[in-house]
mmCIF file of the C-alpha atoms, coordinates in Angstrom:
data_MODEL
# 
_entry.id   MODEL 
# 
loop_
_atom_site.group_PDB 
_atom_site.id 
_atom_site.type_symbol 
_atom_site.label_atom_id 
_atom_site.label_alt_id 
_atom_site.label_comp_id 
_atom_site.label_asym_id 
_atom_site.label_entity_id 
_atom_site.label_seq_id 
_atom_site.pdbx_PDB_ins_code 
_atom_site.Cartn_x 
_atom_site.Cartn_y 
_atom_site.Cartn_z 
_atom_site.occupancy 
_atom_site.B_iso_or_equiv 
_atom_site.pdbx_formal_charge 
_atom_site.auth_seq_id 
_atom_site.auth_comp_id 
_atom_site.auth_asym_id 
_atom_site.auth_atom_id 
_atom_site.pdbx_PDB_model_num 
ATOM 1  C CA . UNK A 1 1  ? 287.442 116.457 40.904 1.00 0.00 ? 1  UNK A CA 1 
ATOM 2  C CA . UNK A 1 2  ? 287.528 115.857 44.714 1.00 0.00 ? 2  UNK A CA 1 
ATOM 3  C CA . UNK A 1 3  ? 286.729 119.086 45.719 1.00 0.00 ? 3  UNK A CA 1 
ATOM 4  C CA . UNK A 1 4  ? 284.113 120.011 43.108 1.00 0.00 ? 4  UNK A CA 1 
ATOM 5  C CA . UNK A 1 5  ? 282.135 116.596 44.018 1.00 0.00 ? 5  UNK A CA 1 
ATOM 6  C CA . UNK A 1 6  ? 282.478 117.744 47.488 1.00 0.00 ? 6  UNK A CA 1 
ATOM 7  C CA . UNK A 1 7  ? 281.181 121.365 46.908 1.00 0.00 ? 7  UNK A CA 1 
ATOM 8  C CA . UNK A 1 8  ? 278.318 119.969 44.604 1.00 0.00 ? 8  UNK A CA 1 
ATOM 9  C CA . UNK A 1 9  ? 277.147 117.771 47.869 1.00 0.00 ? 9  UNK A CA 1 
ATOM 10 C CA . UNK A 1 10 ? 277.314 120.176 50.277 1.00 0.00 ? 10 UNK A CA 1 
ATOM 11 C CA . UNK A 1 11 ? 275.311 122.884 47.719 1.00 0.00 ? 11 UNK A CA 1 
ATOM 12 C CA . UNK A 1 12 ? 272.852 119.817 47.061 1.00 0.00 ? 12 UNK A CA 1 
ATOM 13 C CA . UNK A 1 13 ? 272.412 119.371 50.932 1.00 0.00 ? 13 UNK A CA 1 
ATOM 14 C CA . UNK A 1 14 ? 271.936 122.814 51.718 1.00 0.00 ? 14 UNK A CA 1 
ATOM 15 C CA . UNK A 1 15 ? 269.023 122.934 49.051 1.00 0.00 ? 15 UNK A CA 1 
ATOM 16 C CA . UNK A 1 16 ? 267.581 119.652 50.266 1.00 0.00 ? 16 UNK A CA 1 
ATOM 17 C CA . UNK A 1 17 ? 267.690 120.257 54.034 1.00 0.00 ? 17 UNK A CA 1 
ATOM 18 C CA . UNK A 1 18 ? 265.359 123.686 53.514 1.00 0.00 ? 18 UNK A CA 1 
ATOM 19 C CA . UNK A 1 19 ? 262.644 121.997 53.202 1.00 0.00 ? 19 UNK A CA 1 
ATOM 20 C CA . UNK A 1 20 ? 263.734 118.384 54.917 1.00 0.00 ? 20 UNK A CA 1 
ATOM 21 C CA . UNK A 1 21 ? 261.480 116.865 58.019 1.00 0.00 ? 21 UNK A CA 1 
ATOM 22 C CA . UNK A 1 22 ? 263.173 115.700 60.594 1.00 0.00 ? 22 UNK A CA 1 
ATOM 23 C CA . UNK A 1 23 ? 261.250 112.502 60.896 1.00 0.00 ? 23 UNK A CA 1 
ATOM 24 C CA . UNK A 1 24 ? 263.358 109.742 59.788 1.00 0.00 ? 24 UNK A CA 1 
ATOM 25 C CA . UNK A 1 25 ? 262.095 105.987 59.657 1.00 0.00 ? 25 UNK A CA 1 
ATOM 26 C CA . UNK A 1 26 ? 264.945 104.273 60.451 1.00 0.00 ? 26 UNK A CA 1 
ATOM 27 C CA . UNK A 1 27 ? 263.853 100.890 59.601 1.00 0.00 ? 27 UNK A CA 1 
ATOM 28 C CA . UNK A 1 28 ? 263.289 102.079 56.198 1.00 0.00 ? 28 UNK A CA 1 
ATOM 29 C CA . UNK A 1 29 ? 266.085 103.755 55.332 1.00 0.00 ? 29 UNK A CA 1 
ATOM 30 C CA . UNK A 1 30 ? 267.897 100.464 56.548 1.00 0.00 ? 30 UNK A CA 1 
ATOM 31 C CA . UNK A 1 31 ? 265.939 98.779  53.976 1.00 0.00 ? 31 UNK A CA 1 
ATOM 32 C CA . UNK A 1 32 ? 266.750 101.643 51.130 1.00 0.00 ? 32 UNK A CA 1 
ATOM 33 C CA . UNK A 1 33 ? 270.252 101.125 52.208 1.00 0.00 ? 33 UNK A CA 1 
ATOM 34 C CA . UNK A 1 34 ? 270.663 97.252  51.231 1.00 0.00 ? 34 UNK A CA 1 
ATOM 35 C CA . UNK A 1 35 ? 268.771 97.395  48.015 1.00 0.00 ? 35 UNK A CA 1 
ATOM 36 C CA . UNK A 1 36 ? 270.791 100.054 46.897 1.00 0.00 ? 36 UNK A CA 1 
ATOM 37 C CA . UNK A 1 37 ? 273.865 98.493  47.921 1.00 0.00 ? 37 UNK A CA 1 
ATOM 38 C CA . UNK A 1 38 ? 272.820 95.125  46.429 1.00 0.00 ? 38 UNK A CA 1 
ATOM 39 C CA . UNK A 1 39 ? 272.005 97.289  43.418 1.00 0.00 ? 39 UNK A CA 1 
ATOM 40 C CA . UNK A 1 40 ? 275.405 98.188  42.930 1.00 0.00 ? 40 UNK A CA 1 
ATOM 41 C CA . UNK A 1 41 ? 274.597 101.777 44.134 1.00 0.00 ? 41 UNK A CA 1 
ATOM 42 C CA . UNK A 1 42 ? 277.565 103.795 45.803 1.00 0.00 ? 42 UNK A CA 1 
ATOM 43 C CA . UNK A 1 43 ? 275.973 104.767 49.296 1.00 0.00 ? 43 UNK A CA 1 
ATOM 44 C CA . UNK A 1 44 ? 277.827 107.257 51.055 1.00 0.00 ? 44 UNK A CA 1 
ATOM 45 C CA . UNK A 1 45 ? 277.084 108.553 55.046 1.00 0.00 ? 45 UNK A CA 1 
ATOM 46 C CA . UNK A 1 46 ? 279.082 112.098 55.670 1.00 0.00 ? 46 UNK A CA 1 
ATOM 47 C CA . UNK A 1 47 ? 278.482 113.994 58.568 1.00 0.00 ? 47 UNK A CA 1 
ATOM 48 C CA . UNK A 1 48 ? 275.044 112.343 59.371 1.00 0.00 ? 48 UNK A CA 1 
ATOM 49 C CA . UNK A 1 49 ? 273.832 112.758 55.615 1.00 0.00 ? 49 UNK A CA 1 
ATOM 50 C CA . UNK A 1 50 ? 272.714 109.491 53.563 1.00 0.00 ? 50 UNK A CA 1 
ATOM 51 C CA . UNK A 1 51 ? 273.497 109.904 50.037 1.00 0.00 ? 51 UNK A CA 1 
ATOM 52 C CA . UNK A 1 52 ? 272.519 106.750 46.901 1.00 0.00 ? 52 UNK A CA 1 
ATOM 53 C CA . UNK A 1 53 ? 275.148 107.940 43.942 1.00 0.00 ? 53 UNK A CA 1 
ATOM 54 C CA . UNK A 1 54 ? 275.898 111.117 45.398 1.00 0.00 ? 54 UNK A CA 1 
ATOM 55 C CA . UNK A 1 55 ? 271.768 112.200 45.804 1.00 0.00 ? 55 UNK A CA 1 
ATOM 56 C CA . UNK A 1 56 ? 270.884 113.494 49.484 1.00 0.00 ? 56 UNK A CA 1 
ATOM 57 C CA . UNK A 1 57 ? 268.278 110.734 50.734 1.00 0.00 ? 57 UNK A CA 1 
ATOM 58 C CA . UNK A 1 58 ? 268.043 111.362 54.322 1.00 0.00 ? 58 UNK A CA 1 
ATOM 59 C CA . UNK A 1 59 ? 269.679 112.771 57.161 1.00 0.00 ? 59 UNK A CA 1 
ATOM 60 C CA . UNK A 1 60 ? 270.359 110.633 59.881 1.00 0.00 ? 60 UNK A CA 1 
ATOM 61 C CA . UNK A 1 61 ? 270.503 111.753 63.554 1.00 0.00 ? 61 UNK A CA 1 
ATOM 62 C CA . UNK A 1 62 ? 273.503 111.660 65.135 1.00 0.00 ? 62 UNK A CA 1 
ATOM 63 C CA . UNK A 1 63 ? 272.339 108.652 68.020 1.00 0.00 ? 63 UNK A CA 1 
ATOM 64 C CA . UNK A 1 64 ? 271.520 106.078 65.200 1.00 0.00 ? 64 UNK A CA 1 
ATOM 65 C CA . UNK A 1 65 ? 273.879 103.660 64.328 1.00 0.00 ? 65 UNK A CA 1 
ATOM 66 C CA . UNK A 1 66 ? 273.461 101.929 61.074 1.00 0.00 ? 66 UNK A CA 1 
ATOM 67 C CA . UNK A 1 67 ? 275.292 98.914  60.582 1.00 0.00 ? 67 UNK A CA 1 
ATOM 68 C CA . UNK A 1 68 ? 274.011 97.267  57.245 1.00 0.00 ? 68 UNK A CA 1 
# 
């Protein structure tokens, strides 16, 4: 199970970055971050990729530090 959730990210982040901006509003995706954790949402930050319940959401440069 691991390794095939692992694959399916990576494929889904492949997809996703193709077309991805690289404009990234970090005071929003702070925001995004705490609702979805206060929703109970499993928020997960690999390799500079933000991902609510295993969904790519953003990528995140590798200077920001977010600490929510």
């Amino acid at each position: 199970m691991g390794v095939g959730l692992g694959v399916a990210m990576m494929m889904q982040q492949a997809g996703a970055l193709v077309g991805a901006t690289p404009q990234v509003d970090i005071d929003r995706i702070e925001a995004e971050v705490r609702k979805a954790k206060a929703e109970g949402r499993t928020v997960t930050l690999i390799n500079g990729c933000l991902y609510f319940d295993y969904q790519l959401v953003a990528q995140i440069p590798p200077h920001v530090d977010l600490s929510v």
